[in-house]
C-alpha positions in Angstrom: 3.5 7.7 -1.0 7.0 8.0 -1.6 8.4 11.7 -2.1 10.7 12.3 -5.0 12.8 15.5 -4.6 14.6 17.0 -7.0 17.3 19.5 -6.2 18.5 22.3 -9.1 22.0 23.5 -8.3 25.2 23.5 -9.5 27.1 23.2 -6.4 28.0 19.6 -5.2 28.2 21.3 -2.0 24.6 22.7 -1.8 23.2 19.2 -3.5 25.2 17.3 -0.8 24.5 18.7 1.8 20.7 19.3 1.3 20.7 15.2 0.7 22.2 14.3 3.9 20.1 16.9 5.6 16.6 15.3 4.0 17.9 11.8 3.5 15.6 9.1 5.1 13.5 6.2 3.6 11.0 8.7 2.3 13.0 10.9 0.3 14.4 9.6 -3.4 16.5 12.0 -5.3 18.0 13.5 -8.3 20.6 15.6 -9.1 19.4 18.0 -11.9 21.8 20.4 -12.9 19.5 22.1 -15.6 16.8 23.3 -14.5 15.0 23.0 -18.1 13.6 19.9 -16.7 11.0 21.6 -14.6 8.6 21.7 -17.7 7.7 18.3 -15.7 6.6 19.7 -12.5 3.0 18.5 -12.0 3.6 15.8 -10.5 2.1 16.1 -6.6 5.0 13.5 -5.0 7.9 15.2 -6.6 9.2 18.5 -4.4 11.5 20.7 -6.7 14.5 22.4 -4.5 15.7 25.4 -6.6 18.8 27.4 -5.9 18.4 30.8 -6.3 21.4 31.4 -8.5 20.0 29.8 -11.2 17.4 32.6 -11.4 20.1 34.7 -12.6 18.5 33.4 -16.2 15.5 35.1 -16.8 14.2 32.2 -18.8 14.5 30.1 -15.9 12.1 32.4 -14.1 9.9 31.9 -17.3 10.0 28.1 -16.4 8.9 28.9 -12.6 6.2 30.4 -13.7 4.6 27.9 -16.0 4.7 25.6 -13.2 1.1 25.4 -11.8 2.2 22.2 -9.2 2.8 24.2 -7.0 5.4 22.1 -5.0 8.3 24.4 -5.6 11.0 25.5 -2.7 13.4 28.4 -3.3 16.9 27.6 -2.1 18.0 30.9 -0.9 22.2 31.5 -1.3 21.7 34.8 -2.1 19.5 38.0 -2.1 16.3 37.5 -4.0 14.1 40.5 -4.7 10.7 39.7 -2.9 8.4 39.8 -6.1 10.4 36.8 -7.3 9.9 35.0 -3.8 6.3 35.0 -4.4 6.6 32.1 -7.2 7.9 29.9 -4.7 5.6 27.5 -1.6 8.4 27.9 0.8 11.8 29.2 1.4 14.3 27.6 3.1 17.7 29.4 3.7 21.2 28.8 4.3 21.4 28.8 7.7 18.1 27.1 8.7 18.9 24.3 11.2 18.6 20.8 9.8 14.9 20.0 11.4 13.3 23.3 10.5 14.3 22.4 6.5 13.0 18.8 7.2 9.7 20.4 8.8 9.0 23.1 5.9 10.1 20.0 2.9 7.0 17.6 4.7 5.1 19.8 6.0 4.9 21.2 2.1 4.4 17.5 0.9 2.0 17.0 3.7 -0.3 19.6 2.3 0.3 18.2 -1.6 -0.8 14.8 -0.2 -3.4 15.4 2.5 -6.6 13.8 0.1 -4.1 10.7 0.3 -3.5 11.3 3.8 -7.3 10.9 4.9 -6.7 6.9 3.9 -4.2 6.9 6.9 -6.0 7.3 10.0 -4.8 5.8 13.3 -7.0 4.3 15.4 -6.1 5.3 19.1 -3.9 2.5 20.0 -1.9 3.3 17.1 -1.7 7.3 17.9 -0.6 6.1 22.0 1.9 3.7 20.3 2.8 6.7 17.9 3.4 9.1 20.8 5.5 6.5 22.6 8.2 5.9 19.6 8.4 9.6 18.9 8.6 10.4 22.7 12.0 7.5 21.8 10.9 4.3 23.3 11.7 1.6 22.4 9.7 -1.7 21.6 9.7 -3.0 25.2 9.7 -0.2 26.8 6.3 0.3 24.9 4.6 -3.0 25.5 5.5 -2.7 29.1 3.6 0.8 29.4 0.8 -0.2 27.2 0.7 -3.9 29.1 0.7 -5.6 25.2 3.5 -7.6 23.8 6.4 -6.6 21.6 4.9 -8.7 18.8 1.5 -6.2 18.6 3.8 -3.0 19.2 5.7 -4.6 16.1 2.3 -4.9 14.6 1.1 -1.1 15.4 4.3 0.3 14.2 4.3 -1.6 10.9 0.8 -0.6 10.8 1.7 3.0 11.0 4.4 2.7 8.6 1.8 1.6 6.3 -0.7 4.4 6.7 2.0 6.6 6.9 4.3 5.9 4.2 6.7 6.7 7.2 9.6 4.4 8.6 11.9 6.5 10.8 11.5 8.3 13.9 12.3 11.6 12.8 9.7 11.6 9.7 7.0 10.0 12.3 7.6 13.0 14.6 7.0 15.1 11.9 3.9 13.8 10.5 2.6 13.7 14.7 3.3 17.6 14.9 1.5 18.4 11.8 -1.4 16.0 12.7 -1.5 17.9 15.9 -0.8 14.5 17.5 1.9 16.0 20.0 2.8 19.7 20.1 5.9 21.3 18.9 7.1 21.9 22.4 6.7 18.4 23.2 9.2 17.2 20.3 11.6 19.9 22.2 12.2 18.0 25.1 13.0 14.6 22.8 
């Protein structure tokens, strides 16, 4: 499944930046300077990045609130008061490093989509194949270790893409850390 992101800012900074940081074949966005258009947030696959200044408005809170979807990350630029934190999954602030922002945005859609998720089980060539590409081989180098050819490591991959909805290495060592498939500490040494 395909996540849709939708950032609410009006800084081309902020909105730039946060796309470069996320981009990857998963992620399709939109700009949204008004943040009226959040009456449409129940939908699971979309994740809505909100920039705390907007909050200024106090009828932009009212629109928070009436979101039941629960997909909603506060873009923190400046000091929020903690009651108003509260409406919001996650937080992800200014000076978060570019993976731990990628980590909190799928682990959040992870969780919105894990009754999808239960369609995409590996089977256990697939998870050593998995552990191989996110440990950065590459195709060869995987056949070798495994003793198949690159055509069926081209097969598992495209498999896992498929059960996935994942196509690059960074988004596949993502989705192995939150499947407990490697450990955090692993991805360190990468």
């Amino acid at each position: 499944m395909q996540m849709k992101i939708k950032i609410y800012t009006n800084s081309d900074i902020i909105y730039y930046g946060l796309k470069e940081i996320l981009y990857s074949n998963q992620f399709n966005f939109e700009l949204l300077n008004n943040i009226k258009d959040l009456a449409n947030c129940d939908d699971a696959s979309t994740i809505h990045i909100i920039d705390n200044v907007l909050l200024f408005d106090t009828h932009n809170i009212d629109l928070i609130k009436r979101c039941t979807s629960h997909n909603i990350v506060l873009l923190q630029t400046t000091y929020l008061q903690s009651s108003l934190q509260n409406l919001f999954n996650i937080i992800i602030n200014l000076d978060e490093k570019d993976e731990t922002i990628k980590f909190k945005i799928f682990k959040l859609f992870n969780n919105k989509t894990d009754h999808q998720q239960t369609n995409a089980i590996l089977s256990e060539r697939e998870i050593e194949v998995l552990k191989l590409i996110v440990s950065g081989y590459q195709n060869k180098e995987i056949a070798d270790k495994l003793n198949i050819s690159i055509n069926t490591v081209l097969t598992h991959r495209k498999n896992i893409s498929q059960k996935t909805g994942i196509k690059s290495v960074s988004g596949l060592t993502i989705f192995a850390v939150l499947k407990n498939i490697i450990s955090l500490e692993e991805t360190t040494n990468l």
